[in-house]
C-alpha positions as CSV (number, residue, x, y, z in Angstrom):
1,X,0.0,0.0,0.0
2,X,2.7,2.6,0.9
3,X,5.7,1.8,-1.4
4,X,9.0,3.5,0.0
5,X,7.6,5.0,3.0
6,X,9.9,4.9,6.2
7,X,7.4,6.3,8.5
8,X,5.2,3.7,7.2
9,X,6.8,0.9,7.2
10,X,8.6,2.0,11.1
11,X,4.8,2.1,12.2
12,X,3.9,-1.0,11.5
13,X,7.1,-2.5,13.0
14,X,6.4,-0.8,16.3
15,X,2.5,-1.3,16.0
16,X,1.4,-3.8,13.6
17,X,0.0,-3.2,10.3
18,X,-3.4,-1.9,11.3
19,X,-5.2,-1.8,8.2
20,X,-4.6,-5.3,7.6
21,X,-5.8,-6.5,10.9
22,X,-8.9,-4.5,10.9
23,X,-9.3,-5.5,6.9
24,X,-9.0,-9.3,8.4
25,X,-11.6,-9.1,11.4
26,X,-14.0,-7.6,9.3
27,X,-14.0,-10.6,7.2
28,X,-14.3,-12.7,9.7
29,X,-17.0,-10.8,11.0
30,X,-18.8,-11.0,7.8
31,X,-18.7,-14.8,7.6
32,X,-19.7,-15.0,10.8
33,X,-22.5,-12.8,10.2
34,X,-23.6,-14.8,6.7
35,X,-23.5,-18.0,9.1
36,X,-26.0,-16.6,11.6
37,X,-28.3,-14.7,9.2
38,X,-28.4,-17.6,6.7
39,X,-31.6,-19.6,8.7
40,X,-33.5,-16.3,8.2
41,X,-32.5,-16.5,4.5
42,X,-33.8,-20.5,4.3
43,X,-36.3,-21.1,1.2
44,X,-39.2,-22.6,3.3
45,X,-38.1,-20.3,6.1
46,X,-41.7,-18.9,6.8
47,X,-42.1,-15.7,9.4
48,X,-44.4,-16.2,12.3
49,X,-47.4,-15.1,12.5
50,X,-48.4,-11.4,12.4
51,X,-48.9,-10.0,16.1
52,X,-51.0,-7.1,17.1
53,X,-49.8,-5.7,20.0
54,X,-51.5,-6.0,23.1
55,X,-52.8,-2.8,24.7
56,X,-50.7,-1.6,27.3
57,X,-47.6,-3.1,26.0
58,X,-44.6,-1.0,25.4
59,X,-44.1,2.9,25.9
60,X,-46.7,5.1,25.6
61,X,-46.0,9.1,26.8
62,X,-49.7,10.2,28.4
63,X,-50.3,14.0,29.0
64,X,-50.7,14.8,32.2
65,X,-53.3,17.6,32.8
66,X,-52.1,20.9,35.0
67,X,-52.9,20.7,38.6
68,X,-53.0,17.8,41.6
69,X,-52.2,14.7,40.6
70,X,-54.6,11.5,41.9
71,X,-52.5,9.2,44.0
């Protein structure tokens, strides 16, 4: 990558080559991600059932009207 470049190449003999590491565990985490997503990717692979929510469930932000409040 950088031909003839002392700084360079005294970098990556103190730290590593960087570049390359990060280029390699992004592969690997590619692979591994193709590996876990590839169930959901299945032919025959159908989705469950559509869910309504049930009232009540998850966060709902009610006003709150000026004054006491009812304990």
């Amino acid at each position: 990558m950088f031909q003839d470049s002392p700084i360079y190449d005294r970098l990556v003999a103190e730290r590593g080559d960087v570049p390359e590491q990060v280029r390699r565990d992004a592969e690997r985490v590619s692979r591994e991600l193709e590996v876990v997503m590839r169930p959901l990717r299945a032919p025959g692979h159908l989705p469950g059932p559509e869910r309504q929510p049930s009232p009540g469930s998850g966060w709902q932000r009610t006003a709150l009207l000026p004054g006491p409040r009812p304990h």
